[in-house]
GUVOKOL-529993 format. One record per residue (C-alpha): residue in one letter; residue number from 1; z, x, y. Coordinates in steps of 0.5 Angstrom, whole numbers, padded with zeros to 4 digits. Example, Ala and Ser with C-alpha at 12.3 -4.5 7.8 and 13.67 -1.06 7.14 Angstrom:
a / 1 / 0016 / 0025 / -0009 .
s / 2 / 0014 / 0027 / -0002 .
//
This chain:
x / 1 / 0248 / 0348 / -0074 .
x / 2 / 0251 / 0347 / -0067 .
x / 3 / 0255 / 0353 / -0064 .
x / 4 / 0260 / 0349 / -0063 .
x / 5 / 0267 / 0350 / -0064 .
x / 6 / 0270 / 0343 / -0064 .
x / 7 / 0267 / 0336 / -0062 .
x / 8 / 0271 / 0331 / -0057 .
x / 9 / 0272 / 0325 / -0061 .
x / 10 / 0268 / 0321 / -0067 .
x / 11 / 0263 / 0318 / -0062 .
x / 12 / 0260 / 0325 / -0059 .
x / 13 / 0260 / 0328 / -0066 .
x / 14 / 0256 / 0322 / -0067 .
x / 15 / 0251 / 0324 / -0062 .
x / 16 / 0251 / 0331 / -0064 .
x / 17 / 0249 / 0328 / -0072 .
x / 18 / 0244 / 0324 / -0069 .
x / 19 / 0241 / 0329 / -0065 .
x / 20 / 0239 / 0333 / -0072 .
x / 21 / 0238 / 0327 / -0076 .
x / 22 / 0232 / 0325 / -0071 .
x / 23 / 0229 / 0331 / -0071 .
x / 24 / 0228 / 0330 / -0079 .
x / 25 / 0226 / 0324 / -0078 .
x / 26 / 0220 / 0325 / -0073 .
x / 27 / 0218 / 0330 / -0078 .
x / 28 / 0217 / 0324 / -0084 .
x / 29 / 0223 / 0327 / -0088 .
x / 30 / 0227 / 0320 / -0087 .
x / 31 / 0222 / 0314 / -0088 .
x / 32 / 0225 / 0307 / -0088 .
x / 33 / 0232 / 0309 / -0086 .
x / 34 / 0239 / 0306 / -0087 .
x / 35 / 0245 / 0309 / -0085 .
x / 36 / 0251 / 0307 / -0089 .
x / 37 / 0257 / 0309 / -0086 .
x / 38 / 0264 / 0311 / -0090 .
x / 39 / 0270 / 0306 / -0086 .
x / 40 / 0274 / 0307 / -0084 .
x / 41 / 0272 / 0314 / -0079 .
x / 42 / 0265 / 0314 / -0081 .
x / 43 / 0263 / 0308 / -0078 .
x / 44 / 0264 / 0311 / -0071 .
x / 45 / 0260 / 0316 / -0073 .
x / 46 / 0255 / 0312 / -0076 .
x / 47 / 0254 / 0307 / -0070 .
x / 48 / 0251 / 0313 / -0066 .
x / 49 / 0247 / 0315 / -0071 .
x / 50 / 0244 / 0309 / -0073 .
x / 51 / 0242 / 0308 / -0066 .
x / 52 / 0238 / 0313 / -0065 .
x / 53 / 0234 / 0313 / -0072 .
x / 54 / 0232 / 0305 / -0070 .
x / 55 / 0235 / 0303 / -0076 .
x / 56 / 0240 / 0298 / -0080 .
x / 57 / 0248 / 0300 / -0080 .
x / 58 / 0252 / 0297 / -0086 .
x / 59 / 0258 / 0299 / -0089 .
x / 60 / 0259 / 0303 / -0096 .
x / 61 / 0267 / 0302 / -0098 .
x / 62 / 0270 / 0308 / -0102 .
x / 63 / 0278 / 0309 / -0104 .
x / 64 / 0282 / 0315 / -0105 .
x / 65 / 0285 / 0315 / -0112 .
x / 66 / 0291 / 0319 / -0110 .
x / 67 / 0297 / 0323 / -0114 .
x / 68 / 0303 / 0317 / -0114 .
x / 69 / 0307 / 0322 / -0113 .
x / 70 / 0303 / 0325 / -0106 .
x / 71 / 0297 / 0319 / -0104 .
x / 72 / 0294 / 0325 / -0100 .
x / 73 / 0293 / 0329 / -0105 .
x / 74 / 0286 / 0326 / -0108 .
x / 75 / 0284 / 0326 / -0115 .
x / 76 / 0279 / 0322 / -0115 .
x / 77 / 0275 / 0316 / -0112 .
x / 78 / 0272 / 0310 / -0114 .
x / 79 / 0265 / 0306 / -0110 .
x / 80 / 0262 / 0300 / -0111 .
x / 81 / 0263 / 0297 / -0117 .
x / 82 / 0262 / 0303 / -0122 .
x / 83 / 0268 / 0307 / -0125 .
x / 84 / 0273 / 0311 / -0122 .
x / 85 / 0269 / 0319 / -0122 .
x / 86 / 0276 / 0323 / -0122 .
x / 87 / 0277 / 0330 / -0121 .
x / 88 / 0278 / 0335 / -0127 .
x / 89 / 0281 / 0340 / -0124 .
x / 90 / 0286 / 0337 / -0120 .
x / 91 / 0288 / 0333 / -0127 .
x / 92 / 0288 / 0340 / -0131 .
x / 93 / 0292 / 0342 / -0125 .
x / 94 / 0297 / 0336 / -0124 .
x / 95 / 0297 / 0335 / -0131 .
x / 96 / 0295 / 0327 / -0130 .
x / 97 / 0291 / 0323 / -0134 .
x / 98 / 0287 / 0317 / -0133 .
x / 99 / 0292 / 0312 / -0136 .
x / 100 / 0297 / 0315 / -0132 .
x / 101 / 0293 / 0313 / -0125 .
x / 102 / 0292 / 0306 / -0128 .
x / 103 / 0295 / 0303 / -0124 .
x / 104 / 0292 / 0307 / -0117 .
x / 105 / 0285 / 0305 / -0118 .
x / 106 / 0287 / 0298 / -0120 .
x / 107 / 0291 / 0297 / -0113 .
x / 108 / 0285 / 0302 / -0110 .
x / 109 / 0279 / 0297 / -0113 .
x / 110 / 0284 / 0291 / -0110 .
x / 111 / 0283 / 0295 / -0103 .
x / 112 / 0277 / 0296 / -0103 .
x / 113 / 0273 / 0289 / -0105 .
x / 114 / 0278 / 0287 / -0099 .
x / 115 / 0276 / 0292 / -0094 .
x / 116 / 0267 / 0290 / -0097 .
x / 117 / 0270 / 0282 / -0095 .
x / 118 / 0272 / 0284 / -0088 .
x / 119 / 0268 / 0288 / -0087 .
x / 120 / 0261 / 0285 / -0089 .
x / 121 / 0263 / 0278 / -0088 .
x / 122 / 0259 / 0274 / -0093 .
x / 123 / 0253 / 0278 / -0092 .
x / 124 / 0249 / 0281 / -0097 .
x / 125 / 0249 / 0289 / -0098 .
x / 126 / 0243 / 0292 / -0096 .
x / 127 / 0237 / 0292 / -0100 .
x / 128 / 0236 / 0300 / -0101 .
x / 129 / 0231 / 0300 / -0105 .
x / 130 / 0225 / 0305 / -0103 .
x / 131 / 0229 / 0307 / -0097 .
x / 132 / 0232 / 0312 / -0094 .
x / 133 / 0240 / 0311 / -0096 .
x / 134 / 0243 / 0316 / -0090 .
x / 135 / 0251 / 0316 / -0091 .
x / 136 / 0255 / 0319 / -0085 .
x / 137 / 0263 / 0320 / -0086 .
x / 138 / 0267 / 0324 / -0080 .
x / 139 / 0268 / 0329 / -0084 .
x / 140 / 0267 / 0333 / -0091 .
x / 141 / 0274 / 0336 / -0093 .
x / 142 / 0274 / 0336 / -0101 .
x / 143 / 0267 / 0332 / -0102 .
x / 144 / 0271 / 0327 / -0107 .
x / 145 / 0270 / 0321 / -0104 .
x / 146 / 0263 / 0322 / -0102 .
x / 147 / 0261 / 0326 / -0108 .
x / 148 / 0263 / 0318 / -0111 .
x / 149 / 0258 / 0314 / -0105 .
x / 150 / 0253 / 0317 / -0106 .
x / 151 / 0253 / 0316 / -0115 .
x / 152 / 0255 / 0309 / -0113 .
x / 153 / 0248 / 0308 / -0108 .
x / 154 / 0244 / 0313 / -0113 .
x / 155 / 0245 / 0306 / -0118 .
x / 156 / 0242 / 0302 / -0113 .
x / 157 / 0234 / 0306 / -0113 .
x / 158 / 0233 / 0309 / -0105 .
x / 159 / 0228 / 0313 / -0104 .
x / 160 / 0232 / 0318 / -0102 .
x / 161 / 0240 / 0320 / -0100 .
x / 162 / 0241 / 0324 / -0095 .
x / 163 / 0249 / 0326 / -0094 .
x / 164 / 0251 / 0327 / -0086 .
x / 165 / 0257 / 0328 / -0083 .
x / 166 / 0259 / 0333 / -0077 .
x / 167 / 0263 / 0338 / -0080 .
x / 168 / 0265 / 0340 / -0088 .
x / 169 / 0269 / 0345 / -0092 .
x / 170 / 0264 / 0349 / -0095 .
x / 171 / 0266 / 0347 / -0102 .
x / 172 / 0264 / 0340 / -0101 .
x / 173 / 0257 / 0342 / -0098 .
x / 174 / 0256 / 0345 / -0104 .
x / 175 / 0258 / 0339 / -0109 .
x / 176 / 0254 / 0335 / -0105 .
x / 177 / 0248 / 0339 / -0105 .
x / 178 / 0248 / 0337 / -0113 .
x / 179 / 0249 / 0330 / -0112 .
x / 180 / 0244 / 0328 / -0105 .
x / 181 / 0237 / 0329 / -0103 .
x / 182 / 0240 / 0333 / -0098 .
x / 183 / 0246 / 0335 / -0094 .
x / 184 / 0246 / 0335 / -0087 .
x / 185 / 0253 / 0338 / -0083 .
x / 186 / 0253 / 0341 / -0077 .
x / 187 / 0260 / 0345 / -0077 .
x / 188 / 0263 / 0348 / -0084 .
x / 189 / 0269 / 0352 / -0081 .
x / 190 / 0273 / 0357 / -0085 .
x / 191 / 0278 / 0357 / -0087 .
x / 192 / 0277 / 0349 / -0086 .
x / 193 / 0284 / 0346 / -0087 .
x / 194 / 0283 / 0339 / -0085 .
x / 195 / 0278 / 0334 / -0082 .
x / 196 / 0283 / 0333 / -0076 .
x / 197 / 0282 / 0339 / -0073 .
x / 198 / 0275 / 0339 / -0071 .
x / 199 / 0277 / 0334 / -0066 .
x / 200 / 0280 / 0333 / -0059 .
x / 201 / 0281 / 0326 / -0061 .
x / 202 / 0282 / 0324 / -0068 .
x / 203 / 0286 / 0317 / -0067 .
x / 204 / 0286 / 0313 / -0073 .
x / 205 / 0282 / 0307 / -0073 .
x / 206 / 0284 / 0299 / -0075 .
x / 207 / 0280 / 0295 / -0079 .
x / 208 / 0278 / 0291 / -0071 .
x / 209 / 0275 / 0298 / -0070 .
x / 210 / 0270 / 0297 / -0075 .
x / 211 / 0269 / 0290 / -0074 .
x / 212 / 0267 / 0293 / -0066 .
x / 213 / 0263 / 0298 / -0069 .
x / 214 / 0260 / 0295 / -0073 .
x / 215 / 0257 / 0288 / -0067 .
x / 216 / 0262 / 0283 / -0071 .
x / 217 / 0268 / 0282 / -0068 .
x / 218 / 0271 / 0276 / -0064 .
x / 219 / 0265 / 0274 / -0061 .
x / 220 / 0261 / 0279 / -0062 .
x / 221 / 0254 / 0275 / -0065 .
x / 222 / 0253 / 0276 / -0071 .
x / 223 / 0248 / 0282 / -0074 .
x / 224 / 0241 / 0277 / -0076 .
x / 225 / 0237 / 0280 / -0082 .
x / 226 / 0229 / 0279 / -0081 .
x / 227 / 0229 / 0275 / -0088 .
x / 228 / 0232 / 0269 / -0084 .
x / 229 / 0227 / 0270 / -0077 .
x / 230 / 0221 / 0272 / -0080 .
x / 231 / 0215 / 0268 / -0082 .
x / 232 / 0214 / 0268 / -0089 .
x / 233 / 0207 / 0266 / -0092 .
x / 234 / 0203 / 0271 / -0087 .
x / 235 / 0196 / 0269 / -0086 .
x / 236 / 0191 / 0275 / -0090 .
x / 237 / 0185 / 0277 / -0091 .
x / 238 / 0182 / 0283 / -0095 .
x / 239 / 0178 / 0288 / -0091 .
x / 240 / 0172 / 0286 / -0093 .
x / 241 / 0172 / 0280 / -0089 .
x / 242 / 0168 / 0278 / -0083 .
x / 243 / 0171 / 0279 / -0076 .
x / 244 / 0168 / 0271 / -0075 .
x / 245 / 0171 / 0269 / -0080 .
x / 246 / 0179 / 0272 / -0079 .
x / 247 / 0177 / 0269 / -0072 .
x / 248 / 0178 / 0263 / -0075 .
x / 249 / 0183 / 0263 / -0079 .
x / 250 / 0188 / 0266 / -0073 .
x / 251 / 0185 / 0260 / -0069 .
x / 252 / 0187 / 0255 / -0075 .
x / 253 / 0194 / 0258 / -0076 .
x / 254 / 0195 / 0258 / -0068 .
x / 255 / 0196 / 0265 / -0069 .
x / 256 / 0195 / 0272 / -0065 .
x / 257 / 0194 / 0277 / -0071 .
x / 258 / 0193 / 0277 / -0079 .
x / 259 / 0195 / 0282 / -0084 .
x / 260 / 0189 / 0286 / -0089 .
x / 261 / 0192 / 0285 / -0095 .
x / 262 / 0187 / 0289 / -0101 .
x / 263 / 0190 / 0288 / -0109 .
x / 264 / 0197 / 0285 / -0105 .
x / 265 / 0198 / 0291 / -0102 .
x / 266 / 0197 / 0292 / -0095 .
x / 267 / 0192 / 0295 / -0092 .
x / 268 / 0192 / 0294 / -0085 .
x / 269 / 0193 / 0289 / -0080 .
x / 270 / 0188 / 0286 / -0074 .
x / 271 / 0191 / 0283 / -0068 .
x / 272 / 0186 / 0278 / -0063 .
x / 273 / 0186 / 0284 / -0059 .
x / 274 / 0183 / 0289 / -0063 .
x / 275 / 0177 / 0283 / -0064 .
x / 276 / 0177 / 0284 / -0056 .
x / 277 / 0177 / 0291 / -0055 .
x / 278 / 0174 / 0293 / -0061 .
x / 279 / 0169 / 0288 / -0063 .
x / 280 / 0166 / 0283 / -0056 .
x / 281 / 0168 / 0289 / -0051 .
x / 282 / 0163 / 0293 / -0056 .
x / 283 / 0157 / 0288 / -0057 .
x / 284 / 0158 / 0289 / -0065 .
x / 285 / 0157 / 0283 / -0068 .
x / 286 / 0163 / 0279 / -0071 .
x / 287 / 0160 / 0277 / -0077 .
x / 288 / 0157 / 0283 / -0079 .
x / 289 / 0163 / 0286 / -0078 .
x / 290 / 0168 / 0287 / -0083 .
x / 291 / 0176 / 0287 / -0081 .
x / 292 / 0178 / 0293 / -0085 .
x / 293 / 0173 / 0296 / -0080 .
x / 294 / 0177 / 0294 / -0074 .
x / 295 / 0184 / 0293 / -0077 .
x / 296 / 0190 / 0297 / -0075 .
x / 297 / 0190 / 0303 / -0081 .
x / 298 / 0196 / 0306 / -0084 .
x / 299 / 0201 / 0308 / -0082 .
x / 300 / 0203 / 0300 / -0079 .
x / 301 / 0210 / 0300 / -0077 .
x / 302 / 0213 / 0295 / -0082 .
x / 303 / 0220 / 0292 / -0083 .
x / 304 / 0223 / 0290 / -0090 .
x / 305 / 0227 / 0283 / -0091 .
x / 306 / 0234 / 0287 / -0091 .
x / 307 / 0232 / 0290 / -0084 .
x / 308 / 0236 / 0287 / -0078 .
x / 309 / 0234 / 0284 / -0072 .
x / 310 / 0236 / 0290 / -0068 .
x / 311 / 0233 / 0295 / -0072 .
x / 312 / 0226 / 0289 / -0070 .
x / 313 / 0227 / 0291 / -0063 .
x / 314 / 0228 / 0298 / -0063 .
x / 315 / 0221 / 0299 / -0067 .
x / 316 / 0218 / 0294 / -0062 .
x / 317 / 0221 / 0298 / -0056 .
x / 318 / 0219 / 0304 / -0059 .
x / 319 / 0212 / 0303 / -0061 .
x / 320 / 0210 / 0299 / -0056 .
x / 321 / 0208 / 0292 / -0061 .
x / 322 / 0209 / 0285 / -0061 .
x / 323 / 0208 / 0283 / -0067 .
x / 324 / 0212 / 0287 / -0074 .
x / 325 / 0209 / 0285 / -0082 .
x / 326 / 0215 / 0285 / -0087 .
x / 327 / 0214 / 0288 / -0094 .
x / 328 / 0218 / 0288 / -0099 .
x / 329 / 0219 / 0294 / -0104 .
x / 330 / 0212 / 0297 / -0106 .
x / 331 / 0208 / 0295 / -0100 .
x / 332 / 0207 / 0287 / -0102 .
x / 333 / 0207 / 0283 / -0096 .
x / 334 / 0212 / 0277 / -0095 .
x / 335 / 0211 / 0275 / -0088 .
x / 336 / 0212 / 0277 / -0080 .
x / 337 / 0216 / 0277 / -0074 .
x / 338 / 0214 / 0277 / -0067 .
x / 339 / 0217 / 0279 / -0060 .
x / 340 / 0218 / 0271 / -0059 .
x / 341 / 0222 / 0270 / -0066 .
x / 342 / 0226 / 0275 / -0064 .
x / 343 / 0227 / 0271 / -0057 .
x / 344 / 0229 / 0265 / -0060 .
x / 345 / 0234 / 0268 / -0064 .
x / 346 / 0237 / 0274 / -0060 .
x / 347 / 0236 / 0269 / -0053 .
x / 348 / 0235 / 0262 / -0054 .
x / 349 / 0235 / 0260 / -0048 .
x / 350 / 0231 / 0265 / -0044 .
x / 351 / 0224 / 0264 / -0042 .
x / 352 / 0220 / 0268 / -0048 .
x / 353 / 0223 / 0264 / -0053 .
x / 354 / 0221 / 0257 / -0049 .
x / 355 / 0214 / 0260 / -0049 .
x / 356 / 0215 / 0262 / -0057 .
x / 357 / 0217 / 0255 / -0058 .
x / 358 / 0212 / 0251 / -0055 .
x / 359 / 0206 / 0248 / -0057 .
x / 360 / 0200 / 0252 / -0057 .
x / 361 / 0193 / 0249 / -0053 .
x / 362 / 0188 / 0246 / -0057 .
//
């Protein structure tokens, strides 16, 4: 909990989110992530957080179902495409039926494909599958809407689900608290009253502003997932496999490291510079000497194939790597990306991604 009273706008409220968050992520609670913000006001928020995790930002779209006769007055949601998830005791209390909303949910299921095209653009939903699904809203009044989000990414098989927002009622945390891993909020005043009230500045934000938060506007390059710059096939070895023999495979495969795969799980990965510092410098012979041996063990960094490029990057920066394998769910290594494909996507014209691309000395 922060001690303060209110936030200056959506951005600040962001970096204060994102403050907490890699605390818990530092400590191990928040493996894999991916932050998933709720557009239109989340995404501001999202953005901050997903920065200072290193992880990919996407969007997750969910609708109000309102009142016909008060559209402010929620009764319901819907997300993705499952069923609408209504309110009980606001229907008791407005003495609607589900029939009677018909017609809002079908006018709100329209809204909401329109925004995930706009928005999404084409691209595909993040794989969420064994990972860490982080939904960020700017604020939890009722929970109706986020209650709705995270049944919707619950389908969808994450490891974990954590809700965060920066300020909300303590009725909604609680709701949530029955529905998500873990329920993450840094002010919940009361009496509440409002989102709005806990920000100086609480402007309301346009499908543009979205689209700028999120890199894909205008002329603003397109977010790259690593399934379309990695290279697929990695070379593997098991790690009872001799150094001299890895050695020759890198120089077969003209490339700098191999991964250690053991029953098609992966082990551990082996780089030329191991072979230097831990095997030549060390006068141990190479063909004595096993990979698993030398290899780089778990934890490895790695990447999945729905991870983005920028998130690529980030871990790079982080932990002072050059070279990322990526694994699909479960662990099986599908590929690998290197500091020089990510040039030749990002910055194809500067000098790195020309030594990426030119031909090796033979």
């Amino acid at each position: 909990m922060t001690t303060r009273t209110r936030f200056h706008d959506r951005a600040h409220a962001g970096r204060e989110l994102a403050g907490h968050l890699r605390i818990l992520q530092e400590k191990g609670l928040l493996p894999h992530p991916v932050v998933l913000a709720l557009p239109r006001g989340g995404v501001t928020v999202a953005r901050e957080v997903a920065q200072a995790l290193g992880a990919p930002l996407d969007v997750f779209v969910v609708r109000k179902i309102g009142a016909p006769f008060h559209e402010e007055f929620a009764v319901g949601a819907i997300a993705g495409d499952g069923p609408p998830l209504f309110d009980r005791r606001s229907l008791e209390h407005t003495g609607l039926t589900e029939d009677d909303l018909a017609p809002v949910v079908e006018r709100e299921r329209a809204e909401l494909r329109r925004r995930e095209e706009r928005y999404r653009q084409g691209r595909p939903a993040p794989e969420l599958r064994g990972r860490t699904a982080i939904l960020v809203d700017d604020g939890l009044a009722t929970g109706a809407t986020a209650r709705a989000a995270v049944r919707a990414v619950r389908a969808r098989e994450p490891e974990r689900i954590v809700m965060a927002a920066p300020v909300c009622s303590a009725e909604a945390s609680e709701l949530l608290r029955a529905e998500a891993d873990d329920v993450v909020c840094l002010l919940r005043p009361s009496p509440f009253h409002a989102v709005g009230l806990w920000y100086e500045n609480f402007d309301q934000l346009t499908d543009d502003d979205v689209l700028s938060a999120l890199g894909r506007l205008g002329g603003a390059p397109a977010t790259r997932y690593i399934r379309e710059v990695m290279s697929p096939g990695p070379a593997s070895v098991e790690p009872m496999t001799t150094v001299a023999r890895a050695a020759a495979l890198m120089r077969e495969r003209d490339i700098g490291d191999v991964l250690v795969a053991y029953d098609r799980d992966l082990f551990g990965v082996l780089t030329d510079r191991d072979i230097t510092v831990r095997a030549v410098a060390e006068g141990r012979d190479p063909t004595a000497t096993t990979v698993g041996e030398l290899c780089t063990r778990p934890p490895v960094v790695t990447l999945s194939p729905e991870d983005t490029t920028e998130h690529a990057v980030e871990l790079m920066r982080r932990y002072a790597v050059r070279r990322l394998p990526v694994v699909e769910h479960g662990g099986r290594p599908v590929g690998i990306v290197s500091l020089g494909d990510l040039a030749a996507t990002e910055d194809p014209h500067s000098a790195l991604a020309d030594i990426s691309r030119a031909a090796p000395n033979r």
